[in-house]
C-alpha positions, 0 to 999 in steps of 0.5 A: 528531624527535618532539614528546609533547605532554602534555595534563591533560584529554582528555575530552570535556569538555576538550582532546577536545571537537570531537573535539580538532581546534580546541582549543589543543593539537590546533592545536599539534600541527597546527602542528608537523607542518606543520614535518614533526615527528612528534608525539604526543598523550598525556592522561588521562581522569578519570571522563568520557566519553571523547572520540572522536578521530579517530586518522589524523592526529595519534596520541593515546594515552589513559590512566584517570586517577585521584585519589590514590593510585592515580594513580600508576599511571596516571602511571606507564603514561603517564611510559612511553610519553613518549619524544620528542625534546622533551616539549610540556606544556600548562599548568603543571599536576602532571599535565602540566608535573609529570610532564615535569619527572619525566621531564626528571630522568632523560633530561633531555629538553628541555620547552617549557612551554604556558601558554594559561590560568591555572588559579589564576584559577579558584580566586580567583587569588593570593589562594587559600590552603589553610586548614591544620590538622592535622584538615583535612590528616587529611581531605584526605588520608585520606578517599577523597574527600579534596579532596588527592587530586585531583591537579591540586587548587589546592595543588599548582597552585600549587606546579606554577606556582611551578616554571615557569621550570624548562621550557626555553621557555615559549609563551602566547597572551595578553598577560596571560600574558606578563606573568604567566609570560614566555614567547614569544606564540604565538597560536592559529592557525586552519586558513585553508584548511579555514575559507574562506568561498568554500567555504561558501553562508551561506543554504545553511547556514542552511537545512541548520542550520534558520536560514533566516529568522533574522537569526543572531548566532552564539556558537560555543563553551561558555557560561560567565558571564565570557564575556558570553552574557547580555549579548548576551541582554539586548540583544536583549531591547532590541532586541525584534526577533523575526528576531534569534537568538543560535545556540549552538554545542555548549553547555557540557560544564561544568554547567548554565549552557546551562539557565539561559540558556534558562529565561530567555532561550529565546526568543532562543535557538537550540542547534546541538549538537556537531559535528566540528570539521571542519565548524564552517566550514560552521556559521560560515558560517550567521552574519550576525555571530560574537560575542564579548561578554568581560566583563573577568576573569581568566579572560577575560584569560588565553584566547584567544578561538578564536571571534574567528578563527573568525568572522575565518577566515570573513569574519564581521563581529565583535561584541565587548568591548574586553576583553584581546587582542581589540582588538590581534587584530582590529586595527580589523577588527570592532565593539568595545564595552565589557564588561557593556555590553548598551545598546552591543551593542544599538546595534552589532546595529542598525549592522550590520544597517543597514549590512551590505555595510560590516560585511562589507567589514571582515570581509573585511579581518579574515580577511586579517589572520588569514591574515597573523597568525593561522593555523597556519601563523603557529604554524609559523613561531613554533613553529620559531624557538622549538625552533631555539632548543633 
């Protein structure tokens, strides 16, 4: 059986950064191949770099993706190659979960819809309405840069999650969501084998990486302000101990938010660039402590944190905000504190450090329960109960 799983976003700057392999798509697609299912990867690619995705393990297909009205043409290039058994959209977006339920009418193909974000949420959530008047709709519409001819404009988001019980099954990752939208919790899954910290020497790494010296906080992902970067700052800015350093890992592909933070916080900062997903074991492997400072938004509620089991997979003693899920997913296994709280982040860096061979002795027991409940292998096992159900 073959499984098109549909993405809105395969640009570097979207599902196809780290060349694809950590983000939820990629690890879907991991999952259901490891049930023997052929799968395929198919997105668009709007104005951006387009990502460099290794093509040997998973197939990808790419298409230009364009605003109205030439993107009914990129669409339509895309609708016809969507030819399997059941069609994966991520996101209840009309370039995803729109284009399946296109397809679904005329070869009725069973959808299983992902939800892994609330893309509202970034638009104001329910409160966002289109401030409707005949002369705004003329210059949406007609002007070549028309806010409505972009396809996945909040106007039609919402109208796209309006139609969502109209999948066959629906998969989330977050408890948020659930309660949102319903659907089946499948949380995203890490490669347990490929992240193994008894393949990596941390001091090894800190010196490939530069970081030998440092005590090293680690952030590996993209900085954006719900997700707590400055809070982390500000408490080592308490703490004014020069060793310390918050290391970012690839930065953010959005805007300028990375510049921010170093115009005001440089000191404490230290940016990795890129890399291949294969190799953020051995670049997590460098950290004393993975953080994970959540402030409670929206926005934050909805996602998954992929650097919590990150740090998990690799016996890291986690810092984080007892925001949304965090607390369920470490069960106990790392160090809470309250979101926006920089005087408690503060007082926990300094408890670790102190007590370090404690802090790892937990980590330990944190990557055993990833292991247990969150692995791609714990996808699979999900993922097979939901399509059995098809």
């Amino acid at each position: 059986m073959k499984i098109s799983i549909l993405v809105s976003d395969l640009s570097s700057a979207g599902a196809g950064r780290w060349g694809g392999g950590s983000v939820r798509s990629f690890l879907l697609a991991q999952a259901l191949q490891r049930l023997k299912y052929q799968v395929e990867i198919l997105g668009f690619v709007f104005g951006q770099e387009a990502a460099v995705i290794p093509q040997s393990e998973i197939m990808v297909s790419q298409f230009t993706g364009y605003n109205y009205p030439k993107f009914l043409i990129s669409a339509s290039q895309l609708l016809k190659k969507l030819d399997g058994d059941i069609i994966y959209a991520m996101r209840p977006k009309p370039t995803t979960f729109g284009l399946a339920l296109l397809k679904k009418l005329k070869t009725n193909q069973p959808i299983i819809l992902d939800i892994d974000d609330w893309e509202l949420s970034w638009y104001g959530g329910e409160k966002w309405q289109y401030n409707f008047s005949f002369k705004q709709l003329y210059r949406d519409i007609i002007k070549p840069d028309g806010a409505l001819r972009q396809p996945d404009h909040p106007f039609f988001l919402k109208k796209t999650e309006g139609m969502t019980q109209k999948a066959n099954a629906i998969t989330i990752h977050t408890k948020f969501l659930q309660d949102r939208f319903g659907g089946i919790y499948l949380p995203n899954g890490k490669d347990t084998e490929l992240f193994n910290p008894h393949l990596y020497d941390p001091e090894e790494s800190r010196v490939y990486y530069g970081l030998s010296g440092y005590r090293i906080l680690m952030f590996p992902g993209a900085p954006r302000p719900y997700k707590g970067v400055e809070d982390v700052l500000t408490a080592l800015e308490l703490i004014n101990e020069p060793d310390l350093k918050l290391v970012i890992v690839g930065g953010s592909p959005y805007d300028d938010y990375d510049a921010q933070l170093s115009k005001k916080w440089g000191n404490w900062i230290i940016k990795l660039p890129k890399y291949p997903s294969t190799e953020m074991p051995k670049i997590v492997a460098a950290a004393h402590i993975v953080v994970v400072p959540q402030r409670n938004t929206p926005a934050a509620l909805a996602q998954f944190p992929l650097k919590l089991t990150d740090g998990m997979a690799m016996a890291k003693p986690i810092l984080a905000t007892a925001v949304g899920d965090i607390p369920e997913i470490l069960g106990g296994n790392g160090y809470l504190v309250d979101p926006e709280s920089p005087e408690q982040i503060a007082e926990k860096i300094k408890l670790i450090f102190q007590n370090l061979e404690a802090a790892n002795e937990r980590a330990v027991k944190a990557r055993e329960r990833c292991t247990e409940k969150y692995s791609i292998n714990s996808m699979s096992n999900i993922l097979e109960s939901v399509i059995t159900k098809l």
